[in-house]
PDB file of N, CA, C and O in Angstrom:
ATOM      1  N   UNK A   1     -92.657 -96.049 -23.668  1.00  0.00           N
ATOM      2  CA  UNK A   1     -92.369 -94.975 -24.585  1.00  0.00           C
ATOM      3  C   UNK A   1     -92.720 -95.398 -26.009  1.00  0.00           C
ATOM      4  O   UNK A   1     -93.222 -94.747 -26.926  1.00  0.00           O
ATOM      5  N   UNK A   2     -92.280 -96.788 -25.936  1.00  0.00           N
ATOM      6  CA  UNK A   2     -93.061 -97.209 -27.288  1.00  0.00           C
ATOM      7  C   UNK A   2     -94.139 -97.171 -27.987  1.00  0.00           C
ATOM      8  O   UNK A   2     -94.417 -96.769 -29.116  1.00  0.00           O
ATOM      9  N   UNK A   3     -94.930 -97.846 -26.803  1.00  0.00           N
ATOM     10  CA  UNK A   3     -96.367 -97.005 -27.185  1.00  0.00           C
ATOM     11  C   UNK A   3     -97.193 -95.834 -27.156  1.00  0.00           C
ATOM     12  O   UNK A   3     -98.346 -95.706 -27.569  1.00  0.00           O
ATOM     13  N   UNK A   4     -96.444 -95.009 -26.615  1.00  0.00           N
ATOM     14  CA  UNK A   4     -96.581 -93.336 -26.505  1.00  0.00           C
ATOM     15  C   UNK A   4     -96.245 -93.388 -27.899  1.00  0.00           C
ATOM     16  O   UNK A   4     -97.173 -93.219 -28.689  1.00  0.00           O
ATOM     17  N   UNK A   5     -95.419 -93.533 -28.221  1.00  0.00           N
ATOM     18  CA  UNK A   5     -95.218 -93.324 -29.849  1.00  0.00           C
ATOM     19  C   UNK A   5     -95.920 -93.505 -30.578  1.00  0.00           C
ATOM     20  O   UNK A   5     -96.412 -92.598 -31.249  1.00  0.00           O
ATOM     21  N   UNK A   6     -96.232 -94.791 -30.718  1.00  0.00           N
ATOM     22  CA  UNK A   6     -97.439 -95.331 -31.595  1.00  0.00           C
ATOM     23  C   UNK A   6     -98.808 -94.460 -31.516  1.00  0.00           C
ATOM     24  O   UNK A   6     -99.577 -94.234 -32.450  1.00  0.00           O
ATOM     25  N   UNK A   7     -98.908 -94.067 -30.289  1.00  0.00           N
ATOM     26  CA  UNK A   7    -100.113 -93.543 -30.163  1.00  0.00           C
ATOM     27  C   UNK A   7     -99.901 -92.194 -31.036  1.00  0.00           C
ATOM     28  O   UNK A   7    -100.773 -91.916 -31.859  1.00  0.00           O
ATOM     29  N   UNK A   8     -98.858 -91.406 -30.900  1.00  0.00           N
ATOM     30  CA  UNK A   8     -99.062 -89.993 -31.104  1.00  0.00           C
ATOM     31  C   UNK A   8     -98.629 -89.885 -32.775  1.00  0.00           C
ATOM     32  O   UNK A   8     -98.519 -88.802 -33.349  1.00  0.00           O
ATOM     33  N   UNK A   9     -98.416 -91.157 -33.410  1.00  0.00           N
ATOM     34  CA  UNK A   9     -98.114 -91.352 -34.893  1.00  0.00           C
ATOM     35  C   UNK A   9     -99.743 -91.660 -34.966  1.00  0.00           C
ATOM     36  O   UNK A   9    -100.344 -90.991 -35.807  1.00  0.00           O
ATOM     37  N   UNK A  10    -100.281 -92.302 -34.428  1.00  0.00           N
ATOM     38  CA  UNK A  10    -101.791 -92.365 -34.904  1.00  0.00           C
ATOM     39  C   UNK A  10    -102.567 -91.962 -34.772  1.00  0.00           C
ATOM     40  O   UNK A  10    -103.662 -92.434 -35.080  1.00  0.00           O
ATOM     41  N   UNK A  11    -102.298 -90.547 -34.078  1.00  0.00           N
ATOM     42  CA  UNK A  11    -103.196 -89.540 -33.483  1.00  0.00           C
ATOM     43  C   UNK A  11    -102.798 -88.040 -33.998  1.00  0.00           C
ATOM     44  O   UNK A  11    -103.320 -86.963 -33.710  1.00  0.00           O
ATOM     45  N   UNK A  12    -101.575 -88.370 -34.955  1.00  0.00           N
ATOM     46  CA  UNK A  12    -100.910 -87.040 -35.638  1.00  0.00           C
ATOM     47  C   UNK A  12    -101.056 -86.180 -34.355  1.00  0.00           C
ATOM     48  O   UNK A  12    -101.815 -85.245 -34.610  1.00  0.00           O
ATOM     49  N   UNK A  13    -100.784 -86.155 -33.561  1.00  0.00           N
ATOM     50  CA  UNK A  13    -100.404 -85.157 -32.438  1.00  0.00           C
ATOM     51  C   UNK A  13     -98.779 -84.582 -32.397  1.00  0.00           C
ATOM     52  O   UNK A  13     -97.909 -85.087 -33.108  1.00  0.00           O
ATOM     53  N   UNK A  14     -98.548 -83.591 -31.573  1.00  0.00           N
ATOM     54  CA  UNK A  14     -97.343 -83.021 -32.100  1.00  0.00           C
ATOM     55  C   UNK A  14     -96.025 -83.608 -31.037  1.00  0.00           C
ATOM     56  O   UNK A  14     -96.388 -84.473 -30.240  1.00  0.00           O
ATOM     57  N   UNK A  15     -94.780 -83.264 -30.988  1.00  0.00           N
ATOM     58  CA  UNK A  15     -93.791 -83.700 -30.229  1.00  0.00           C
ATOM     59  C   UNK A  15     -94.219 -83.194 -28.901  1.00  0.00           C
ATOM     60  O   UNK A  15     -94.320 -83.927 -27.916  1.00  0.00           O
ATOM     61  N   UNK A  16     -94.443 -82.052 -28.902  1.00  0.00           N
ATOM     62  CA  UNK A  16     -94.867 -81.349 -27.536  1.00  0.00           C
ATOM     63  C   UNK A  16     -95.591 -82.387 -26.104  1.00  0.00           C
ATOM     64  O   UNK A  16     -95.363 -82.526 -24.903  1.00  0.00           O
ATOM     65  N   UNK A  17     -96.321 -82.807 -26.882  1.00  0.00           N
ATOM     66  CA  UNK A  17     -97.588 -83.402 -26.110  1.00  0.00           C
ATOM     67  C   UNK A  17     -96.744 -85.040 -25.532  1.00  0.00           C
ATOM     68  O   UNK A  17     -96.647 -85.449 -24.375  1.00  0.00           O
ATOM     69  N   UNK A  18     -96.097 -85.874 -27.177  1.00  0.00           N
ATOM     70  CA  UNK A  18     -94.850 -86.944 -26.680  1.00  0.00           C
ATOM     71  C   UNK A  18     -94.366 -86.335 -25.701  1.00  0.00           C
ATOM     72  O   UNK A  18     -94.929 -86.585 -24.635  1.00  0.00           O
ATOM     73  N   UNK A  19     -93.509 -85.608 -25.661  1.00  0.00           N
ATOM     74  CA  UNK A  19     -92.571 -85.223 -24.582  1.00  0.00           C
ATOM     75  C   UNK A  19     -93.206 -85.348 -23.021  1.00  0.00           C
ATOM     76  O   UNK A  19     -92.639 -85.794 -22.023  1.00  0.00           O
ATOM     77  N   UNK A  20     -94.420 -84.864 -23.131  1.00  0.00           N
ATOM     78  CA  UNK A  20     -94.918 -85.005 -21.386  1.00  0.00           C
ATOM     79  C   UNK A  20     -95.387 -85.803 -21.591  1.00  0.00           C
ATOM     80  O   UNK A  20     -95.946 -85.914 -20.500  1.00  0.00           O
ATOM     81  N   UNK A  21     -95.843 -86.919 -22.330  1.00  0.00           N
ATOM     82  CA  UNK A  21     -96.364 -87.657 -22.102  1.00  0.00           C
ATOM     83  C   UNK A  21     -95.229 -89.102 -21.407  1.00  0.00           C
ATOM     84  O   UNK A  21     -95.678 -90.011 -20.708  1.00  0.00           O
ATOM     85  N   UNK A  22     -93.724 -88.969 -21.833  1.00  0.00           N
ATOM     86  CA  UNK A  22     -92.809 -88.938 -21.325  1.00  0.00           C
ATOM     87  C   UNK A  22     -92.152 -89.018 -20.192  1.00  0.00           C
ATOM     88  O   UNK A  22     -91.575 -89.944 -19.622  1.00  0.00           O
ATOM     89  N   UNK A  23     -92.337 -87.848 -19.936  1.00  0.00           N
ATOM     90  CA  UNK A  23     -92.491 -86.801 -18.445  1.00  0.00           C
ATOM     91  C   UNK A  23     -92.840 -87.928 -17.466  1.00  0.00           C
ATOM     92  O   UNK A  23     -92.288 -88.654 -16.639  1.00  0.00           O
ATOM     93  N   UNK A  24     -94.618 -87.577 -18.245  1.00  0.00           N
ATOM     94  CA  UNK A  24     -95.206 -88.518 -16.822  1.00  0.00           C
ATOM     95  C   UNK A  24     -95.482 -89.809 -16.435  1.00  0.00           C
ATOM     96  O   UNK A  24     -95.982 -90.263 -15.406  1.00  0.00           O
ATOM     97  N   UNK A  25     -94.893 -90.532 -17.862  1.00  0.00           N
ATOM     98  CA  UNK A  25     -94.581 -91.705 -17.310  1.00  0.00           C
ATOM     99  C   UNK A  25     -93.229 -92.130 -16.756  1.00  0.00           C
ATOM    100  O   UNK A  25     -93.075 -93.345 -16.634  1.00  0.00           O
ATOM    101  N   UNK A  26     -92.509 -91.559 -16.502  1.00  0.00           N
ATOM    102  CA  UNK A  26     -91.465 -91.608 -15.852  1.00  0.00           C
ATOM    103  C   UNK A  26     -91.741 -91.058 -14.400  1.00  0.00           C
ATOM    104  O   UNK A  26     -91.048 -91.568 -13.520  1.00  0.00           O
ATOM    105  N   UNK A  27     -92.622 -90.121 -14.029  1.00  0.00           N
ATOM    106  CA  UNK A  27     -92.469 -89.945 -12.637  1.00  0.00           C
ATOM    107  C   UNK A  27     -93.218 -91.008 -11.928  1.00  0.00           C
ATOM    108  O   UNK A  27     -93.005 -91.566 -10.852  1.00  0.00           O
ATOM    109  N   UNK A  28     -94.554 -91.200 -13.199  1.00  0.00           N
ATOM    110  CA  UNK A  28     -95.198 -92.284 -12.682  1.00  0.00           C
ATOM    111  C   UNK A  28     -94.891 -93.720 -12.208  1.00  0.00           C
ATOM    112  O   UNK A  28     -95.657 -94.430 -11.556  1.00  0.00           O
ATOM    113  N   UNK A  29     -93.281 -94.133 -12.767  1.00  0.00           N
ATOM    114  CA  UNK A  29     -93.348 -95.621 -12.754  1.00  0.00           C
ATOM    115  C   UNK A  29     -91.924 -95.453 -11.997  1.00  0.00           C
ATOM    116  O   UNK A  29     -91.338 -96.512 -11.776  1.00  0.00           O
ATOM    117  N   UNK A  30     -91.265 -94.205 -11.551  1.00  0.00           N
ATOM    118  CA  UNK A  30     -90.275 -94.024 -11.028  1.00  0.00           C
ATOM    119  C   UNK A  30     -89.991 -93.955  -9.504  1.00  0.00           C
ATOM    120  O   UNK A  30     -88.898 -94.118  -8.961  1.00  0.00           O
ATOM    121  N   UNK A  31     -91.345 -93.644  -8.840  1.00  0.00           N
ATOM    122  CA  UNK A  31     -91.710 -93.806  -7.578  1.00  0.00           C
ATOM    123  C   UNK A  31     -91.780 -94.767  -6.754  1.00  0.00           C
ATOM    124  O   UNK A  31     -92.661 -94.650  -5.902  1.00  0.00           O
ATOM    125  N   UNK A  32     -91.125 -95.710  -6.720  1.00  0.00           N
ATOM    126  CA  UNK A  32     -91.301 -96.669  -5.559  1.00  0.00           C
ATOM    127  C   UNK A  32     -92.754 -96.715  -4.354  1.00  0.00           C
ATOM    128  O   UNK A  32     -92.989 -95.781  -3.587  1.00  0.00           O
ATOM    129  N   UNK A  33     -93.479 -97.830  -4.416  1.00  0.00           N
ATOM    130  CA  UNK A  33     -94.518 -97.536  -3.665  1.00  0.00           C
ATOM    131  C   UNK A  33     -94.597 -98.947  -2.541  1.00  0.00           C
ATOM    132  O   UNK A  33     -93.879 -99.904  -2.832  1.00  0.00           O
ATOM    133  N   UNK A  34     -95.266 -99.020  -1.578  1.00  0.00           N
ATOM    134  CA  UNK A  34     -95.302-100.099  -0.701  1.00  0.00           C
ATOM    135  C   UNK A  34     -96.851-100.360  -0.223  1.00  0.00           C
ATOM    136  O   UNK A  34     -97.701 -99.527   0.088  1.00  0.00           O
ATOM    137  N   UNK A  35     -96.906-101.271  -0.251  1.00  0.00           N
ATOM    138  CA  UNK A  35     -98.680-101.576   0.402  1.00  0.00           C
ATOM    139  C   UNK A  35     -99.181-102.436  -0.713  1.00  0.00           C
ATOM    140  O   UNK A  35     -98.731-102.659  -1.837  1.00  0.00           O
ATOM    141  N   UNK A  36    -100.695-103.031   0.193  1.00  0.00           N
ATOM    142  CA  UNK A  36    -101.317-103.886  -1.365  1.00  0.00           C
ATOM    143  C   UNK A  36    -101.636-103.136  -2.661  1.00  0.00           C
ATOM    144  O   UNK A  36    -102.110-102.000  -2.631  1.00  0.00           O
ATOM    145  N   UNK A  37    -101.403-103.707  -3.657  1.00  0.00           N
ATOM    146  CA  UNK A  37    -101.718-103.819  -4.942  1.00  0.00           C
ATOM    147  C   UNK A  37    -102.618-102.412  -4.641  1.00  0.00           C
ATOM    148  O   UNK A  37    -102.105-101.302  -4.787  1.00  0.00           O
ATOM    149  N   UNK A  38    -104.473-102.652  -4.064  1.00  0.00           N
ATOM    150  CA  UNK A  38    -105.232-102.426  -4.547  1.00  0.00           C
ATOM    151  C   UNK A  38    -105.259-100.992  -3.921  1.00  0.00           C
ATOM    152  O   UNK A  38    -105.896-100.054  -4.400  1.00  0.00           O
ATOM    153  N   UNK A  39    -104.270-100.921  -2.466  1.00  0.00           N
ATOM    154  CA  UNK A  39    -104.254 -99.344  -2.548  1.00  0.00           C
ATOM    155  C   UNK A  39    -103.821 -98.709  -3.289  1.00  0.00           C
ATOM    156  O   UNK A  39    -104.229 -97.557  -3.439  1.00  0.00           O
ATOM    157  N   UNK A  40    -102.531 -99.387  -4.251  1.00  0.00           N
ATOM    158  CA  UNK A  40    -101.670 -98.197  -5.011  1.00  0.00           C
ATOM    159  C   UNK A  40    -102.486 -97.754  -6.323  1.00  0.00           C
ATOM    160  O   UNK A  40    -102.182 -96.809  -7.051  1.00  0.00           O
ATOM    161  N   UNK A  41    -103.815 -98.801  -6.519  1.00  0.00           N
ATOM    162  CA  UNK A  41    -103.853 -98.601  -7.716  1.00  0.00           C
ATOM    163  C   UNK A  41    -104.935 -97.145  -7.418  1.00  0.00           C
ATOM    164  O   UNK A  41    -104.949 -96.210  -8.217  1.00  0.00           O
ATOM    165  N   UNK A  42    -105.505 -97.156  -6.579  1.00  0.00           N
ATOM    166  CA  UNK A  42    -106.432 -96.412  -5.645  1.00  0.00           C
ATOM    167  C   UNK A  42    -105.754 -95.230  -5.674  1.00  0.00           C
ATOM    168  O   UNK A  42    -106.240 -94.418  -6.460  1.00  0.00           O
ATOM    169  N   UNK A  43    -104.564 -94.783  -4.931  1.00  0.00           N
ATOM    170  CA  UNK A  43    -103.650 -94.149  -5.126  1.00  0.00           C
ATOM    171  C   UNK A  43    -103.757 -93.341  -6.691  1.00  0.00           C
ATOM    172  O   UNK A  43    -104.345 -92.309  -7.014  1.00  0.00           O
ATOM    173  N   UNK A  44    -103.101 -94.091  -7.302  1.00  0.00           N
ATOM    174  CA  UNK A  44    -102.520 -93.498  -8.850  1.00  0.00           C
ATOM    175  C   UNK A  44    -103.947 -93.397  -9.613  1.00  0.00           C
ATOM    176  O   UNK A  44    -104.152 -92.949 -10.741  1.00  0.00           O
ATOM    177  N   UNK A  45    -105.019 -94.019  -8.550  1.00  0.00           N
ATOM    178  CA  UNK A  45    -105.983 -93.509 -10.027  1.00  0.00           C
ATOM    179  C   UNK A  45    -106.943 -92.195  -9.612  1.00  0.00           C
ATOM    180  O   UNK A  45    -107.691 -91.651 -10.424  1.00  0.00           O
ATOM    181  N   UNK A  46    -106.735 -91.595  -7.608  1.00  0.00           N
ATOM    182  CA  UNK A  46    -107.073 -90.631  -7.444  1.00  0.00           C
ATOM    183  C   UNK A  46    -105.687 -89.358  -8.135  1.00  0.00           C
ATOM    184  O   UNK A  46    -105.796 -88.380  -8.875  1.00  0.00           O
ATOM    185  N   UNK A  47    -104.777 -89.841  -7.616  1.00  0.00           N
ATOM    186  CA  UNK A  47    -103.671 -88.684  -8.436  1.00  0.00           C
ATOM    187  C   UNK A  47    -103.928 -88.152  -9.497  1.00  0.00           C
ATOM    188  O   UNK A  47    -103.637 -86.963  -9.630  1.00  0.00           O
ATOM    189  N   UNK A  48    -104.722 -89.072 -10.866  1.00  0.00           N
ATOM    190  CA  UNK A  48    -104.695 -89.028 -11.696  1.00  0.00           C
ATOM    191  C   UNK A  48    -106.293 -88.142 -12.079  1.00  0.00           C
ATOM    192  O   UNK A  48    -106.604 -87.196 -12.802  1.00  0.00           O
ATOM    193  N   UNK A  49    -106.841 -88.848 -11.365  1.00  0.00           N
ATOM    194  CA  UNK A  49    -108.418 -88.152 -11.485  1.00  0.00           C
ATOM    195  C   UNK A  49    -108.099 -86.577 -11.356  1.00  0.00           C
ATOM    196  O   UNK A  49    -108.110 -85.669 -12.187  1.00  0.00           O
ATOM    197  N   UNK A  50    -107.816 -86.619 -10.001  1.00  0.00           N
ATOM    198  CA  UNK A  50    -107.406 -84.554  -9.252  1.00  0.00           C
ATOM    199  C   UNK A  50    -106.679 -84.135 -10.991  1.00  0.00           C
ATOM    200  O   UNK A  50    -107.341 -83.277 -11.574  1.00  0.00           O
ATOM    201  N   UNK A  51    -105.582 -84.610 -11.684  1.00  0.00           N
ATOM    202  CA  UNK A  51    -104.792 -83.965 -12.455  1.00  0.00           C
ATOM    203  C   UNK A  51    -105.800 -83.552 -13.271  1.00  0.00           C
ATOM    204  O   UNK A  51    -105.843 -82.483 -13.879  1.00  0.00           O
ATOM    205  N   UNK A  52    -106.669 -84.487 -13.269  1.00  0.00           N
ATOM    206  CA  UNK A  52    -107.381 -84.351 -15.480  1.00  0.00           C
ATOM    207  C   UNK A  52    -108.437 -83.453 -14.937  1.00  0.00           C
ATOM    208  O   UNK A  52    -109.237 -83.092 -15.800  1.00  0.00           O
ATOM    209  N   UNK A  53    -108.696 -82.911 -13.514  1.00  0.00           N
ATOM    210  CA  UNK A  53    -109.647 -82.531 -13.090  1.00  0.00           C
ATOM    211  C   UNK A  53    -109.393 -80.967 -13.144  1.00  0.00           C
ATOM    212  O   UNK A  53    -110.262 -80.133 -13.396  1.00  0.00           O
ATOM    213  N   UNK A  54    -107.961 -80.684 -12.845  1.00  0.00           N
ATOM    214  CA  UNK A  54    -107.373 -79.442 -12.060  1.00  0.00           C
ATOM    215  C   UNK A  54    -106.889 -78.595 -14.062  1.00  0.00           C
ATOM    216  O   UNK A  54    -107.004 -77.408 -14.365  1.00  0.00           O
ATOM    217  N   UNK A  55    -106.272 -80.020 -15.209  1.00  0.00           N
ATOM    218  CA  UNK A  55    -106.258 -79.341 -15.864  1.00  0.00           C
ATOM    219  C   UNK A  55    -107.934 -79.239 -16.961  1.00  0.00           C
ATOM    220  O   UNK A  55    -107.978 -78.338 -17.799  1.00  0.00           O
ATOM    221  N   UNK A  56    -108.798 -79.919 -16.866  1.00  0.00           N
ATOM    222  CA  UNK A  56    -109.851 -79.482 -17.735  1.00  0.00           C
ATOM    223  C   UNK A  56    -110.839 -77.937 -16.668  1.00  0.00           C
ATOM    224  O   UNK A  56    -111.979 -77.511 -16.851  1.00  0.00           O
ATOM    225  N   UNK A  57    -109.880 -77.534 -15.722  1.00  0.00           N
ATOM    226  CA  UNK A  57    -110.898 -75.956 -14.963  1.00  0.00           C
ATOM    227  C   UNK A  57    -109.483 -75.130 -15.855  1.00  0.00           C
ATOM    228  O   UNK A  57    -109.798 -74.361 -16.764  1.00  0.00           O
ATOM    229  N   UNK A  58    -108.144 -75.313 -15.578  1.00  0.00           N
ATOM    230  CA  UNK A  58    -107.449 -74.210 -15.967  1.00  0.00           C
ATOM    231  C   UNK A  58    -108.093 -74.206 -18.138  1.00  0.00           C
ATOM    232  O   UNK A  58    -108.071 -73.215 -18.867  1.00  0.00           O
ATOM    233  N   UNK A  59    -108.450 -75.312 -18.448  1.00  0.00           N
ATOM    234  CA  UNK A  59    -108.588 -75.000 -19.720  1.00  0.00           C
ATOM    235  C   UNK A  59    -110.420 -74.405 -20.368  1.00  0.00           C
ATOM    236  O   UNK A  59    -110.904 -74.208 -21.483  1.00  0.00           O
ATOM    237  N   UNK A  60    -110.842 -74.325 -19.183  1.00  0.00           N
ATOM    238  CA  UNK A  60    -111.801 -72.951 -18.418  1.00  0.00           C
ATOM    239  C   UNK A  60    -111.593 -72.184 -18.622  1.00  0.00           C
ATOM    240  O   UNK A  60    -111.980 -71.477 -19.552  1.00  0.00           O
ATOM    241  N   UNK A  61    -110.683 -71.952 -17.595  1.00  0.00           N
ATOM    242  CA  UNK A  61    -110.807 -70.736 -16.668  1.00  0.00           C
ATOM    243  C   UNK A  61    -109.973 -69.839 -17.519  1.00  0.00           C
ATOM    244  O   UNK A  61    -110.326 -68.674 -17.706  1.00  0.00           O
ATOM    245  N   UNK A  62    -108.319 -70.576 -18.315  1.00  0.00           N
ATOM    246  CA  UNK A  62    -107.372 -69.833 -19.320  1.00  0.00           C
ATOM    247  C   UNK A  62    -107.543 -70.592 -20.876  1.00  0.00           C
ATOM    248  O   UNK A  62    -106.764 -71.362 -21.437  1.00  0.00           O
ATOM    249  N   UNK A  63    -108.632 -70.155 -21.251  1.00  0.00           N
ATOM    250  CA  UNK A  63    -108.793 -70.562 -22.831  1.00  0.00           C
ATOM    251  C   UNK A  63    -107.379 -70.366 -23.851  1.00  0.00           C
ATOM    252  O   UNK A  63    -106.494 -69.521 -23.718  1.00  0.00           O
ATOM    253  N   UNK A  64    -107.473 -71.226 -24.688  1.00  0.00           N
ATOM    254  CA  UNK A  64    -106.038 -71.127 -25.854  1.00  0.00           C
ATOM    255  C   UNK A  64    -106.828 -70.365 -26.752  1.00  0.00           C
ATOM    256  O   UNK A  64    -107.958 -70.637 -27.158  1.00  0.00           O
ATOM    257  N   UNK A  65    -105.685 -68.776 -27.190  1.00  0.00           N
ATOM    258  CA  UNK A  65    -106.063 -68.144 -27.818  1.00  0.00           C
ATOM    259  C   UNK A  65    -105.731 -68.843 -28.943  1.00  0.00           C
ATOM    260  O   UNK A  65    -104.799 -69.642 -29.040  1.00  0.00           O
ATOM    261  N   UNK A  66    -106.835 -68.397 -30.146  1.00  0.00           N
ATOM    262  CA  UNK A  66    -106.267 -68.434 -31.509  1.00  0.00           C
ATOM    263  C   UNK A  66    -104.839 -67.883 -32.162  1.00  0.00           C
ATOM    264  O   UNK A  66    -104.241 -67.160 -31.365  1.00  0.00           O
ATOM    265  N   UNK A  67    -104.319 -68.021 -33.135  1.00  0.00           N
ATOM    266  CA  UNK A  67    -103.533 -67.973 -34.009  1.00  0.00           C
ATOM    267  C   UNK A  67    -103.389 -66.543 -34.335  1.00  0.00           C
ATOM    268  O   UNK A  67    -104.397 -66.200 -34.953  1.00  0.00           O
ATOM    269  N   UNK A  68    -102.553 -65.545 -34.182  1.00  0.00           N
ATOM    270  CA  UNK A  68    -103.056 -64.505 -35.033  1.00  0.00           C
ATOM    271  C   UNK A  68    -103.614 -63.628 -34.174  1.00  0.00           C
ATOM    272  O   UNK A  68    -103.733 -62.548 -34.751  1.00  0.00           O
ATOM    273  N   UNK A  69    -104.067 -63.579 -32.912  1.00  0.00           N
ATOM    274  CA  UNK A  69    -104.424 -62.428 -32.056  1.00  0.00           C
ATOM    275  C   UNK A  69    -103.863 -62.188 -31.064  1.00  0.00           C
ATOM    276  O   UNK A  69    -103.579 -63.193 -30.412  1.00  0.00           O
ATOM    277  N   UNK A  70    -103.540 -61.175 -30.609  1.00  0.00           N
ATOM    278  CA  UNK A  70    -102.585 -60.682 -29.317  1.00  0.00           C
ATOM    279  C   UNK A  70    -103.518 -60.368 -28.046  1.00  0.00           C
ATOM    280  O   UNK A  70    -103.014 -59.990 -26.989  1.00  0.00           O
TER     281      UNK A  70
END
C-alpha cells in the first residue's frame, strides 16, 4: 500500500484509482495458492493479462464522456 501511494503522489492520480488499486492488491495476495512457484506466477500473470484485456475493449466499446454533456 505503500507503494501504491508513492506511486499515485507521483503520478497526481486521484483517490479513486488508490482505492482499487487497494482492492486488488488485497484479493491478489489474499488468496492462498498451492503448486510450483512457476505455475502460480503463470496463473496471476494470465488473470491479469484477460483483466487489462477485458478492461481496454469495455474502454472501446463504453467511451468516458466528457465533462459537461449529457
Amino acid at each position: 500500500m505503500f507503494i501504491l501511494g508513492l506511486t499515485r503522489i507521483v503520478t497526481h492520480s486521484d483517490l479513486l484509482g488508490y482505492g482499487f488499486g487497494g482492492v486488488a492488491l488485497a484479493i491478489v495476495l489474499l488468496v492462498p495458492r498451492t503448486g510450483p512457484a512457476w505455475q502460480i506466477a503463470f496463473h496471476r500473470f494470465t488473470e491479469v493479462s484477460i483483466g487489462i484485456g477485458v478492461a481496454l475493449m469495455f474502454s472501446v466499446v463504453w467511451p468516458e464522456r466528457e465533462a459537461g454533456t449529457s
